[in-house]
N, C-alpha and C positions, 0 to 999 in steps of 0.2 A: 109680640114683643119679647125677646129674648130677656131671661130673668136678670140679667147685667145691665142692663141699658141705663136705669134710673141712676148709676152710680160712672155714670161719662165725663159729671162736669167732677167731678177727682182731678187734684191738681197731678195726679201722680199716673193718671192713664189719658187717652184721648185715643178712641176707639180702640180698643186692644193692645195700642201702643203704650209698653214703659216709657216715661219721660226721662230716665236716670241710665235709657238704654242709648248707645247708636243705633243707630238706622240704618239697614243695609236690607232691603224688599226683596224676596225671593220669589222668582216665579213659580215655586212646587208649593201651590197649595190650595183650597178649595174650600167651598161653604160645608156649613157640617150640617148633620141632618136636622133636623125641624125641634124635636122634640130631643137634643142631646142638651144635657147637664157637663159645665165642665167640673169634674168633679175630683180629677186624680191629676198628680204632676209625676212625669216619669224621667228618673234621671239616667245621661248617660254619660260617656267619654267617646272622645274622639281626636287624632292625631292626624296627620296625611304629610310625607308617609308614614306610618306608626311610629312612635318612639320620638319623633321627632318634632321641636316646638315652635311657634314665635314666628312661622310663615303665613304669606294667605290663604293658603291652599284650600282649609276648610272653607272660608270664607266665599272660595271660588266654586267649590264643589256646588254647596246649597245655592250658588245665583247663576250655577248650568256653566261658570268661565272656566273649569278647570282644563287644562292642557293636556290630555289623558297620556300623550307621549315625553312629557315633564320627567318619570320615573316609573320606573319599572311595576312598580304596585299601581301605580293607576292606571295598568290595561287592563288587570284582575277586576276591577268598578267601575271601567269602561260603560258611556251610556248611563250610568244608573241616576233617576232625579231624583233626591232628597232635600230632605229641609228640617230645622227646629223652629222653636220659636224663638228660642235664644243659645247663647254663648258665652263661654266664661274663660277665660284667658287665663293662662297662665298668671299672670300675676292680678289677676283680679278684676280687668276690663271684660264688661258685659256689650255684648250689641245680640240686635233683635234682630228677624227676616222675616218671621210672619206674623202678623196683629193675634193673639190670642184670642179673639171673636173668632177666628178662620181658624178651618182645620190642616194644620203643616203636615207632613211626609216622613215621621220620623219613627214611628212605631211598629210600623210592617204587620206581617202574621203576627196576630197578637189576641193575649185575650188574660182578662184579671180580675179575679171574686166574682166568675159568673159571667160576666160581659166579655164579647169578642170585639175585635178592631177596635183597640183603644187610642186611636187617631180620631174616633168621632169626640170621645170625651177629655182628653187628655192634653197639658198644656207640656211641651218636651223640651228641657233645659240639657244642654250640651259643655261639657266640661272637658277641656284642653287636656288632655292625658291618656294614659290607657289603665287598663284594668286591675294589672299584677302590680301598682305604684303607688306612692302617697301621693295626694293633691296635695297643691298649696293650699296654706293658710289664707292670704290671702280670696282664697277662689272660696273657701267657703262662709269669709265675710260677705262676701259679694250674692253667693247663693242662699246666705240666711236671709239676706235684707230683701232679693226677689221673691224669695216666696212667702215674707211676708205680708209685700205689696200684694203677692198671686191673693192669698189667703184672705187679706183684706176687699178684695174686687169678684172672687169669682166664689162658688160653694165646696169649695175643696173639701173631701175627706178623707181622699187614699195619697199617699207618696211612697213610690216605688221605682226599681231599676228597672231598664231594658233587661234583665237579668231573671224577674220578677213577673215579667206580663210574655215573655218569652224566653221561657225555660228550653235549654240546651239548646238553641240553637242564637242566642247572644250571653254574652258575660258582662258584659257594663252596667253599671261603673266596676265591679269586682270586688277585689279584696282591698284594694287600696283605697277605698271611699270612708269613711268612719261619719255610719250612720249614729250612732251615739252621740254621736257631736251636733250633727243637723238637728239630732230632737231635740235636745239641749239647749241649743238656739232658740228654737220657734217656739220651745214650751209644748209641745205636741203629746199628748198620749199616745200611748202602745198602739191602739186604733185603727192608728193613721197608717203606719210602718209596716210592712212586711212580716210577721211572727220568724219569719227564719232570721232576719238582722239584728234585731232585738235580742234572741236567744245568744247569738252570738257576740254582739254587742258585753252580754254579763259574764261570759267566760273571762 
């Protein structure tokens, strides 16, 4: 029995599912292994085409519809299957693709305080934007209240970027995230956080 299970009848999950999320099931994604802990939420950003907001395009990427001859940058991600677990819209709308039990497609080569492929462990939250920008306000009321629902359901101890679990070869969320503010939110200590955000964070 997975260490989750006892806490199913939660008005606020029904198997891995947020209740506070839409729904939109992505076929990238798979059981995790036997013996993994979800233990770390890894955030990222994502646009298609970059730069640009308020279409479906991601939405189509993570459920395989996207039109790869729609625009010129989607021949360069041609073929590739990905997924999160969730999404955060520009102004603040959350929808989900893979139940949080299941392991989604979002993390790649990866690896974080010791541990590699952080898709066995890791629940991945996608944030409408790119990396060199400010989020909305919005986005990260919407991302406080997720992961305190995450926090309340699963044993979380690390939260990190795509940035963080894979150095130099991703940048997300970037410069324009303001990690001081998420901890602020959640009440979190240093702990949890990346020591390079934090540092930067007190400058």
């Amino acid at each position: 029995m997975s260490p989750f299970k006892a806490q199913d009848d939660s008005p606020l999950w029904r198997e891995g599912w947020y209740q506070f999320a839409g729904r939109l099931a992505s076929p990238n994604y798979g059981p995790r292994p036997s013996q993994a802990e979800i233990d770390l939420i890894v955030l990222h950003c994502i646009s298609l085409p970059p730069g640009q907001y308020g279409g479906d395009e991601v939405q189509r990427l993570f459920t395989n519809q996207l039109d790869w001859n729609a625009h010129p940058y989607f021949k360069r991600i041609e073929g590739i299957q990905v997924s999160s677990h969730f999404y955060i819209r520009r102004q603040g709308e959350l929808q989900q693709f893979v139940s949080c039990d299941r392991r989604a497609w979002h993390a790649g080569v990866s690896s974080y305080r010791g541990r590699s492929d952080c898709n066995n462990n890791a629940i991945g939250i996608e944030l409408e934007g790119v990396d060199d920008a400010p989020f909305d306000e919005r986005q990260y009321e919407t991302l406080a209240s997720l992961c305190a629902a995450i926090l309340q359901r699963y044993p979380i101890t690390q939260v990190a970027g795509h940035e963080h679990i894979a150095p130099g070869r991703k940048t997300d969320p970037g410069s324009g995230f303001d990690w001081a503010l998420l901890q602020q939110a959640l009440g979190l200590s240093s702990r949890f956080f990346p020591a390079s955000v934090l540092l930067k964070s007190l400058c």
